[in-house]
C-alpha positions as CSV (number, residue, x, y, z in Angstrom):
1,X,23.1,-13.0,-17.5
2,X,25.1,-15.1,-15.1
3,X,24.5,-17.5,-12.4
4,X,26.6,-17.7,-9.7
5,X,26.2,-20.3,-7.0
6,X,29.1,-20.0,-4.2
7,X,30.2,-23.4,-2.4
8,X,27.8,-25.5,-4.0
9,X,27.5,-29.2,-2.0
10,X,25.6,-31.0,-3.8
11,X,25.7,-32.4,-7.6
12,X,22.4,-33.0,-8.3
13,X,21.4,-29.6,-7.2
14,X,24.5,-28.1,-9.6
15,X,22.9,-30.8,-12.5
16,X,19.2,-29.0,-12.1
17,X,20.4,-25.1,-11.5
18,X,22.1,-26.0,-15.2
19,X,18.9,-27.2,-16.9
20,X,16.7,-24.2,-15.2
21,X,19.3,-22.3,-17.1
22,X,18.8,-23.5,-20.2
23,X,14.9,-23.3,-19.5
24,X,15.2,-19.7,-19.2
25,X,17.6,-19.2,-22.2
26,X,21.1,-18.9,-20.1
27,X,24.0,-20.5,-20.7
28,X,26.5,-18.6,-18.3
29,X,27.1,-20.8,-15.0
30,X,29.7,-19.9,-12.5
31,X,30.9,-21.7,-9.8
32,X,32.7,-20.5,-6.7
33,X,34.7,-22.5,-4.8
34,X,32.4,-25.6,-5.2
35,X,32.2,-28.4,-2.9
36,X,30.7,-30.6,-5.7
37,X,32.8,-31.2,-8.4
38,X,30.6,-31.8,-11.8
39,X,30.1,-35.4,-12.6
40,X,27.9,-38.4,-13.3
41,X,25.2,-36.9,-11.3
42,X,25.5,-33.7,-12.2
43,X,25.4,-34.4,-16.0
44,X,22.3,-36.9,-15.7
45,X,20.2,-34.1,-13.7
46,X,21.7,-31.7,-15.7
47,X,19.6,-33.5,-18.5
48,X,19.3,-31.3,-22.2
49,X,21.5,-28.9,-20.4
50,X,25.0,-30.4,-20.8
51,X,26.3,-27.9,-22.8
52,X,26.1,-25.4,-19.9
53,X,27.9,-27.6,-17.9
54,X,30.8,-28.0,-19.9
55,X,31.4,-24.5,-20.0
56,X,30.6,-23.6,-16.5
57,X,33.7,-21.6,-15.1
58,X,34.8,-21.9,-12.0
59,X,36.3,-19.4,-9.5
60,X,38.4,-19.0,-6.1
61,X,36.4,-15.8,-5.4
62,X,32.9,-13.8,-5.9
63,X,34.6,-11.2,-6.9
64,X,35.8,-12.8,-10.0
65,X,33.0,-14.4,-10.7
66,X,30.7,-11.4,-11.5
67,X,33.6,-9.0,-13.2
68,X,32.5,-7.6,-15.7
69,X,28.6,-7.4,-14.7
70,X,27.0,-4.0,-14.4
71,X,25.0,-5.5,-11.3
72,X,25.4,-8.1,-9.0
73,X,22.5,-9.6,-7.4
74,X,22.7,-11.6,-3.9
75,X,19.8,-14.2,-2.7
76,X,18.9,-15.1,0.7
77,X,15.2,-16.7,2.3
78,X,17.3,-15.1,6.0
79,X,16.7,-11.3,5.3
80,X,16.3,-11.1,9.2
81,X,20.0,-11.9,9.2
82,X,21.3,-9.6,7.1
83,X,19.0,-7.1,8.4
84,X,21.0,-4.0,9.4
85,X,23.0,-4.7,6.0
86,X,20.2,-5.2,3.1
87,X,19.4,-2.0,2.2
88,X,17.9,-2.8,-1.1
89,X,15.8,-6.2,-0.4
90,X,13.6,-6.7,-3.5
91,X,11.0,-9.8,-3.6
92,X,11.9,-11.7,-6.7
93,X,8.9,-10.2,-8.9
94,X,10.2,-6.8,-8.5
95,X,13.6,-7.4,-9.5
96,X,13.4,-7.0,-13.0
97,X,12.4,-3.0,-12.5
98,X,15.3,-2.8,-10.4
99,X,18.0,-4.1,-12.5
100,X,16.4,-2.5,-15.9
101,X,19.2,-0.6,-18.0
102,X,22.0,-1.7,-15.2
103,X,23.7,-4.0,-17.5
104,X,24.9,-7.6,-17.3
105,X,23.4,-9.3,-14.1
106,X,25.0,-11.6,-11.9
107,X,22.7,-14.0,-9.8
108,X,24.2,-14.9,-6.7
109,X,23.5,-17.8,-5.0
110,X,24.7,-19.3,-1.4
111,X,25.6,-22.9,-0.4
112,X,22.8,-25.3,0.7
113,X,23.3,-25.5,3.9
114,X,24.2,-21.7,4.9
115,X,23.2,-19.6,2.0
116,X,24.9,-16.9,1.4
117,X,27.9,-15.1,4.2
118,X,27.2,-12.0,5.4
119,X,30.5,-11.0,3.0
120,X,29.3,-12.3,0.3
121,X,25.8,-10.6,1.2
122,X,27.4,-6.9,1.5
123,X,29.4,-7.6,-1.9
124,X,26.4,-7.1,-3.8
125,X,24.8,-4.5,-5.4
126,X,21.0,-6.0,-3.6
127,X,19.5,-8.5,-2.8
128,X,16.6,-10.5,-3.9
129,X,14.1,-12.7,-2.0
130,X,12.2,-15.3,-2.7
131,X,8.6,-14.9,-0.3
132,X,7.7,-18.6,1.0
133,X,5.5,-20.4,3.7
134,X,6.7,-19.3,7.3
135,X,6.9,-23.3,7.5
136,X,9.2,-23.5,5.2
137,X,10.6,-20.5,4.0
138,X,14.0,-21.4,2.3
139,X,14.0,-23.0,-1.5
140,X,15.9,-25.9,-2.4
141,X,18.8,-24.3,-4.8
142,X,17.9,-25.2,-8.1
143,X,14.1,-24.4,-7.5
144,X,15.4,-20.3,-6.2
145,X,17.8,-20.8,-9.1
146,X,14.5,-21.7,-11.6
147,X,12.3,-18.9,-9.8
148,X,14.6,-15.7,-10.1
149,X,15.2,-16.8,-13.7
150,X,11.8,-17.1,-14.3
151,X,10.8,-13.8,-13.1
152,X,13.7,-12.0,-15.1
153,X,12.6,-13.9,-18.1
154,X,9.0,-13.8,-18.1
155,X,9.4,-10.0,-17.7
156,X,11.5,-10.1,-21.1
157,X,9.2,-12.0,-23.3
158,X,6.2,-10.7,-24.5
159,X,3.3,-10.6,-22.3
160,X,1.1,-10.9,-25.2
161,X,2.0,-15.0,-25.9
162,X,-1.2,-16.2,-27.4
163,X,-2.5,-12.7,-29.2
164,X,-2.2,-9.3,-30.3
165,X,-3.8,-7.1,-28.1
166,X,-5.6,-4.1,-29.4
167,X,-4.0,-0.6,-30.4
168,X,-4.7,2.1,-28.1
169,X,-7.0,4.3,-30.5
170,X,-8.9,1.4,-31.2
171,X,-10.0,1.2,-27.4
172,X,-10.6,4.7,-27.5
173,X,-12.7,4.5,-30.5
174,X,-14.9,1.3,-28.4
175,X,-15.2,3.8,-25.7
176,X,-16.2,6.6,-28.3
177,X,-19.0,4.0,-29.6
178,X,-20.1,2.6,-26.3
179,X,-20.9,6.2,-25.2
180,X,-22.9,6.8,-28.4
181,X,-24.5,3.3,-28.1
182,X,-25.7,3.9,-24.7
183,X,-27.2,7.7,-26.1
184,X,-28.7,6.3,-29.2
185,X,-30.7,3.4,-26.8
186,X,-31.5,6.3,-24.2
187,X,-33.2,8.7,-27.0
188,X,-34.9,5.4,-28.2
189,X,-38.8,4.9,-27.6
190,X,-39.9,2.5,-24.7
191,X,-37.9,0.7,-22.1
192,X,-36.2,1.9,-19.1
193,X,-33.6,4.5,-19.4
194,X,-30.0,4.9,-17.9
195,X,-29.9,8.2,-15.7
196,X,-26.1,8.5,-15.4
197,X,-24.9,7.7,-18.6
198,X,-21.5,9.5,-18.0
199,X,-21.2,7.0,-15.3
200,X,-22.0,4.2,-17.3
201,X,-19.4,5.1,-19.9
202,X,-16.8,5.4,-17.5
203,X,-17.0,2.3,-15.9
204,X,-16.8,0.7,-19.6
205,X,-13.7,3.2,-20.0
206,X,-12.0,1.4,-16.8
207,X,-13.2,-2.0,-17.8
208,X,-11.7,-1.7,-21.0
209,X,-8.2,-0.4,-19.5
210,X,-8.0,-3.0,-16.9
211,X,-8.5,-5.5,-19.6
212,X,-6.0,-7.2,-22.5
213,X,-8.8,-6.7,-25.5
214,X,-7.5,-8.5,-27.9
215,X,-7.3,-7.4,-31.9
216,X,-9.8,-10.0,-32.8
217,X,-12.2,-9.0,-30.0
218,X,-12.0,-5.4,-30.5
219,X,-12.6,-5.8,-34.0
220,X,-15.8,-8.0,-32.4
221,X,-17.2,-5.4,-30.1
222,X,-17.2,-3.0,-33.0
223,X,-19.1,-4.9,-35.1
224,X,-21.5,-5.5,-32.1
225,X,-21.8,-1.8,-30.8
226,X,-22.1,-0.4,-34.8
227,X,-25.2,-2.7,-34.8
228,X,-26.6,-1.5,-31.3
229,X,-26.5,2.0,-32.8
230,X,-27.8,1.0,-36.1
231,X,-30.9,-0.7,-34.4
232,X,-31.3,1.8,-32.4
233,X,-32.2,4.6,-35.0
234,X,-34.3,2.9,-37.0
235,X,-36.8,2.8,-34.4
């Protein structure tokens, strides 16, 4: 992936776009035409990140800056402006299904002061946005530059961080013992009985799919349910 910010003005905001780089595990930083030329300032907000500095590019056109990439992706908090242009305007969340199996991407970013031109705009394969307060709808630089990559990344890495979630014929086999849970403590003597017990296994069913189970816990809930059953037909 690349990072492209066009007439950047200011230093410090060239410093921190480097380090959300780095954050996000990117190292390709492309500069067009900037109006800040790296230096003290730059390096010292650019802070773990230095590398990426040094071997930032720079370029007398957008054009040359994403050759090579398989999609080029513009960013703009004015999509009023560019209305009768933008004919593919994603929110940054759903970028990462649009730009799936397209190839290297190119994330295009405009000045501080103007964003990106209406040229610039049109040179791009879409466009992403970044939804904000009414009050204050347009990101400082390096915070759009942090949020698009965090998006792209975050939809890379594994969703499952912390744990393993469950294998899909294990849920099935929960549902498979809830149902005969709930029939072995229906046929049992005393208490009050559940009428509907299809409905009551399905809403487990959807439960179960509109939850992460993890390994551990599924592993859990059959140990619980086997017991449920067990109890149940020794009365």
């Amino acid at each position: 992936m690349r990072v492209v910010l066009v007439e950047p003005e200011y230093q410090i905001n060239v410093g921190m776009a480097a380090r959300a780089l780095k954050n996000f595990g990117c190292r390709d930083l492309a500069l067009v035409r900037p109006r800040a030329k790296p230096g003290f300032t730059t390096k010292m907000f650019a802070k773990h990140a230095e590398d990426v500095l040094a071997r930032a590019k720079t370029f007398k056109s957008l054009r040359e800056a994403v050759k090579g990439c398989g999609v080029v992706v513009g960013t703009t908090a004015a999509t009023e402006r560019f209305a009768h242009r933008l004919k593919n305007c994603v929110s940054a969340r759903g970028l990462p299904k649009k730009i799936r199996g397209r190839g290297r991407v190119a994330l295009v970013f405009g000045s501080e002061g103007t964003g990106l031109r209406e040229e610039d705009v049109c040179a791009c394969d879409l466009v992403a946005t970044i939804p904000s307060a009414a009050e204050q709808p347009v990101l400082n630089l390096s915070h759009a530059v942090a949020v698009l990559l965090y998006e792209l990344y975050s939809s890379q890495a594994s969703e499952n961080l912390f744990f393993e979630t469950a294998a899909a014929h294990k849920l099935k086999k929960l549902e498979q013992m809830f149902a005969e849970a709930l029939a072995e403590a229906n046929r049992a003597p005393g208490g009050r009985r559940v009428h509907d017990e299809r409905k009551v296994a399905t809403a487990f069913r959807r439960a179960l799919q509109r939850s992460e189970v993890a390994d551990d816990e599924a592993q859990a809930l059959f140990a619980g349910l086997s017991k449920i059953v067990s109890a149940c037909r020794k009365r």
